[in-house]
Structures are given as structure tokens and as C-alpha cells.
N, C-alpha and C positions, 0 to 999 in steps of 0.2 A: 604492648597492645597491638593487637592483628589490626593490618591497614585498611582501610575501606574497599578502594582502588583495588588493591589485590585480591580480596574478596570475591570482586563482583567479578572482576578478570574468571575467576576461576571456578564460580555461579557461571557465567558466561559459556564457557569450557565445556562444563557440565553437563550445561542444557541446549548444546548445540552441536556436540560429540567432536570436535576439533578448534583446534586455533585457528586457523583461517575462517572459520563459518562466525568463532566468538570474534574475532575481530572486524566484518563486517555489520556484526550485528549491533556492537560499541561504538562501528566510528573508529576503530583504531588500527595500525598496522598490527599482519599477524605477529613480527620483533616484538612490537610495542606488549600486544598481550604476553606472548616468551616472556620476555623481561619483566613481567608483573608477574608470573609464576617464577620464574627462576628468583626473584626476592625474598618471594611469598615462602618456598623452601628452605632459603634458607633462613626465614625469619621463625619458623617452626619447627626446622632442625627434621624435618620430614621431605619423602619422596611423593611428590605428587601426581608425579606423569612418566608415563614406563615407553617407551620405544617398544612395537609392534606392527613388524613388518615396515610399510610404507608411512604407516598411521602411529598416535600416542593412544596410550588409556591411562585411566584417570587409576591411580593405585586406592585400597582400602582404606584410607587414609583421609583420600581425597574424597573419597565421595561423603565419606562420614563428615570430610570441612563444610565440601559444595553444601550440605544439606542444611547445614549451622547457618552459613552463608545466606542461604533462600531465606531462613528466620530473620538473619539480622535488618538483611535490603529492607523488608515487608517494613518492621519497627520503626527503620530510617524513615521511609515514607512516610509513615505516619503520624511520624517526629514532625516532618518537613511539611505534610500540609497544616497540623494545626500552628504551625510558625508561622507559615502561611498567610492562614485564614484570620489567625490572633494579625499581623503587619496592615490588614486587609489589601492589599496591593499586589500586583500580578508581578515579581521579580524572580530571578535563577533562570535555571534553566527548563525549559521545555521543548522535548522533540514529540516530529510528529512525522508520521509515514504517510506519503497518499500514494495512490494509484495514478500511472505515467499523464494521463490527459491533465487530470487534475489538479496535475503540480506544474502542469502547463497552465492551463486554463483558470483555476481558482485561485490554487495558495500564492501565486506571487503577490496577486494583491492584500492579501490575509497577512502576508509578511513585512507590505510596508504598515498596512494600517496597524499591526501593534507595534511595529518599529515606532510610527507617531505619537499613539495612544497609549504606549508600556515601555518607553526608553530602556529598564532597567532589565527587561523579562528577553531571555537569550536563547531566541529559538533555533532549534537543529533542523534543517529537513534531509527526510532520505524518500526515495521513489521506493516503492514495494508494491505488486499486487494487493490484492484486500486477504489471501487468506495468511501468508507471512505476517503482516502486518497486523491482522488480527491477533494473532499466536506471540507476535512480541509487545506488545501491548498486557496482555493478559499474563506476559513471564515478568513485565516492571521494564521492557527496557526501550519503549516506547513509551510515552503519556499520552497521543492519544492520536488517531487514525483518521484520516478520509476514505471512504472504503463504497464500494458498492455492488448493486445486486441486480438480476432481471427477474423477472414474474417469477419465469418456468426455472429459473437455477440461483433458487435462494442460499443465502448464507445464515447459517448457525449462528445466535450469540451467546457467547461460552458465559457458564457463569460466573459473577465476578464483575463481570463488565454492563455498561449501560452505552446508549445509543441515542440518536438523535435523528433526522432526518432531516435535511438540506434541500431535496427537493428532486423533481427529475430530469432527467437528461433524453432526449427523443435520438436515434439516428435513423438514418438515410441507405438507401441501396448505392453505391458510386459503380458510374458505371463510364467507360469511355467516350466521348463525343462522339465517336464513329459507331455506338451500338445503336441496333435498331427499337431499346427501349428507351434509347436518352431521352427523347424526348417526350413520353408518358410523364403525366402529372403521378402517376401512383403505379405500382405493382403490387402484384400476390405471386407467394408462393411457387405457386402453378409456374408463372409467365416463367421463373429463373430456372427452371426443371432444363438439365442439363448442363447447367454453366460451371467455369472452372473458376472456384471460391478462392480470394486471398484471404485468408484469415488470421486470427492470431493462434498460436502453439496451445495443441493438446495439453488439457490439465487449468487453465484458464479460464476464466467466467463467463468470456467473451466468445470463448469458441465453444463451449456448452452449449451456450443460446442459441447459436447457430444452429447448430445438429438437431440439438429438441423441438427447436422450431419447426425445420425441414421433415422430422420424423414424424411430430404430430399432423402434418400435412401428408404423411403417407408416400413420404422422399427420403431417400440417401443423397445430401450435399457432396458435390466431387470436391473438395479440400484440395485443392493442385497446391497453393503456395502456402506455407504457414510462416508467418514474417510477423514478429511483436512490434517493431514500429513503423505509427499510421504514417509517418513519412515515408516510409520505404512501401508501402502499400498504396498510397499514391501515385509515386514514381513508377510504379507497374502500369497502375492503371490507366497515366501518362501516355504511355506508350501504346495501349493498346489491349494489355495483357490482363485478363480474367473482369471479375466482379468482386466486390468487396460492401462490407457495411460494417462503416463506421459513425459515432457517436459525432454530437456535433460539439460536447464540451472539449475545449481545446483544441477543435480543429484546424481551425484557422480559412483563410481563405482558398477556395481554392483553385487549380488553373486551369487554365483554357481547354482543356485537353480533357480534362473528368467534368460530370455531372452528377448531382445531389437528384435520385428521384425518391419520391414517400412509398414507404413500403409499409401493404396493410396483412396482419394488426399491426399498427404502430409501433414498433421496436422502443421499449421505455426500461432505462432503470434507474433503477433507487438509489441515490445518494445518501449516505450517514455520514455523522462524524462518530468513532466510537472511544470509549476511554474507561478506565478502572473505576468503578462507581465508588470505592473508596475514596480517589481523587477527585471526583466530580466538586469538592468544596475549595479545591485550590483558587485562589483568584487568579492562575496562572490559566487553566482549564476553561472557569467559565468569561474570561476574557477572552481567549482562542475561542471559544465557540460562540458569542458572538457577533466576532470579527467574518469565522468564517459561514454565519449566516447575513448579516447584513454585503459580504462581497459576492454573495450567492447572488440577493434579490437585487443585489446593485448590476451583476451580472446580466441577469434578465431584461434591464429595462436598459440599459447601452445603447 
């Protein structure tokens, strides 16, 4: 009998075009995946992965497993939520992906409160932006996502999957103590025309919003630093260097040196949790969400 484990290893493989991408994707060293394919081989007396060039490919072989494999996973699952939901108790395991503030700011308490309330339910976390983490979610190797969106740069939800909303999150213009808008209750647009943006990296949700925003205003944003964390976009503006706007979920406090002013329209986005609406009956799932709805509105009132 073909092994589970090696299975998904090589579903893994498949759908992610190398070892090292399937093994962050698992959680597992790229060896670790190696070694469940070099098993997996020779437990089927077949060549699974060819040396080319710098890189492997998957042989005719394998793709014909990989595909067996997608079948198999799907069955599992669905073995395992009606076990599940027949238990009725949130136990195994469940991961979940959020986006970097959120795993700051939300999931850790999401993480004690089922620690207290589901002793037995063994949840994973990993940090991922929303559209990675949407895409592994919807391939089975996620169970289910915090993710989010802004007005002007929404996100797609693939089908397959269902969604929730958590609520929204407001950010703020930061700007150094020594700029001559720190001290405005409010800015537009207009006022920042000129300035040098810290932002987050091209390809991002966050730095979308920026430019759409700036464009629909009838501006080109000067993008000088592109730095994905708000701690090191801080520490710039610490010192003196550029403008930035960031979110206030997980922000933390901040230091003498930057200022929080409101920028109008109010920069707002949307918080989800998202997950495979096949799995939506897990008591693994609707205890996770929840959890991380009551630590949302438990958030709020702090």
C-alpha cells in the first residue's frame, strides 16, 4: 500500500514545481521531502524526479502519481471531516496562514484561546501574505487563512472556498516628529504630493493601495524605500527618513520620533478568515473561527 506521507510529499512537488518550495509549503525540510520521494521510488520501483540542469522534473510517471495523489488527499479529507463532525470535537491538526501584522496582532491570542478551549486540536501557524495563502488553502495544505483586502485592490475568491469577515482595520499616514505635517489632525492626498514613500514590495496588497490611491488622485507616489517589515519602516521613519502608512492591526506602539496622523478617505481593509467550504463542517474549523472572531471584537474593546 502507497504511503500517505509520500503521497502528499510528491502532490507537494507537483504543485509547487520543486523541493524546496514543497517543503515550505509542508513545514518540512527540503532532505525531509528528498527522503519521502527517494522512498516513495523505491516503494513503486519507479523514477519519479529527473535531474535537469540546476533544477528536478517530475518523470511521466510521476505526474500520472501526482494526479492519483490530488484524488487520494481530497477522499482523506473527507474521510476526516465526517470523523470529524460524527466526534463532534475540534481535535488533529489544523493549520492556518495569516498575513505578517495579523500573526502579530490577532492569531496569538486565537492560539491561546483554543489551546484553553480545544486541548486536543494542534494548530500550525505560518506567516504568508493573503494571495499564497489563499492558493494553499484551495491546493488542501492549508485549512484555513486570515487574509485581507482594500476597497480599490480586492481579492478573488477561487471557487471551492468560502469566506468570512472579521472586520476592519483603519491605517494612518507615519510621519516623523520633525515633519511639518506631524502635527495635522488629518491629511489628503494632495498635502503628501512629493514625498518619498516607504512602502511594502511591488506585487503586494499594501503597495497596490498605495499607487491606486495616489493615481486616482491624479499622482505618481515617489516609492524611494520598499521594505516588507513595518518594523524596519519605522526605524526609517525614526530617524527622519521618508513617509509611510501603515495599518494599525499589530502595530504596536509607537516611538517618540514618528507620528500617527489620519489620512482622508480613510485607508480601510477587510479582514477574512477563508477556508475550503467542503471543510467548513470540521469542528476543527468552526471552533478556529470563532476563536478568531471573538479575539477580533475582544481586540476592539482592549
Amino acid at each position: 500500500m502507497l504511503d500517505l506521507g509520500r503521497l502528499r510529499a510528491l502532490h507537494a512537488v507537483a504543485r509547487h514545481g520543486s523541493v524546496g518550495a514543497a517543503a515550505l509549503a509542508l513545514g518540512y525540510t527540503p532532505s525531509a521531502v528528498s527522503q519521502q520521494i527517494a522512498k516513495l521510488e523505491r516503494e513503486t520501483r519507479t523514477t519519479l524526479l529527473e535531474r535537469r540542469g540546476r533544477g528536478i522534473a517530475l518523470t511521466d510517471a510521476a505526474h500520472l502519481l501526482a494526479a492519483t495523489a490530488d484524488q487520494v488527499l481530497r477522499l482523506v479529507e473527507h474521510a476526516e471531516v465526517t470523523l470529524e463532525q460524527q466526534r463532534g470535537a475540534a481535535v488533529g491538526e489544523l493549520r492556518i496562514g495569516a498575513f505578517a501584522t495579523a500573526a502579530r496582532g490577532l492569531v496569538p491570542a486565537v492560539l491561546v484561546a483554543l489551546a484553553r478551549d480545544h486541548p486536543a486540536l494542534d494548530v500550525r501557524l505560518v506567516e504568508l501574505d493573503p494571495p499564497p495563502a489563499i492558493e494553499l488553502v484551495a491546493r488542501g495544505e492549508l485549512d484555513l487563512a486570515v487574509t485581507h483586502d482594500w476597497d480599490n485592490a480586492p481579492l478573488a475568491v477561487p471557487d471551492g472556498l468560502s469566506r468570512a469577515r472579521l472586520g476592519e482595520d483603519f491605517a494612518d499616514v507615519l510621519l516623523p516628529v520633525g515633519h511639518p505635517l506631524a502635527d495635522r489632525e488629518s491629511v489628503v492626498p494632495e498635502d503628501l504630493a512629493g514625498e518619498r514613500w516607504i512602502c511594502q514590495p511591488e506585487g503586494t496588497i499594501c503597495h497596490d493601495w498605495l499607487v491606486n490611491t495616489f493615481r486616482m488622485a491624479g499622482m505618481e507616489p515617489d516609492l524611494a524605500f520598499r521594505i516588507s517589515e513595518y518594523e524596519t519602516q519605522i526605524a526609517l521613519l525614526e530617524r527622519g527618513v521618508g513617509v509611510a502608512l501603515l495599518p494599525r492591526l499589530g502595530r504596536g506602539p509607537l516611538p517618540d520620533g514618528v507620528r500617527a496622523v489620519a489620512f482622508t478617505p480613510t485607508p480601510t481593509r477587510r479582514v477574512f478568515a477563508m477556508w475550503r467550504t467542503q471543510a467548513g463542517r470540521r469542528p476543527a474549523v468552526v471552533a478556529t473561527l470563532a476563536a478568531l472572531r471573538g479575539c477580533w471584537d475582544e481586540r476592539l474593546t482592549a
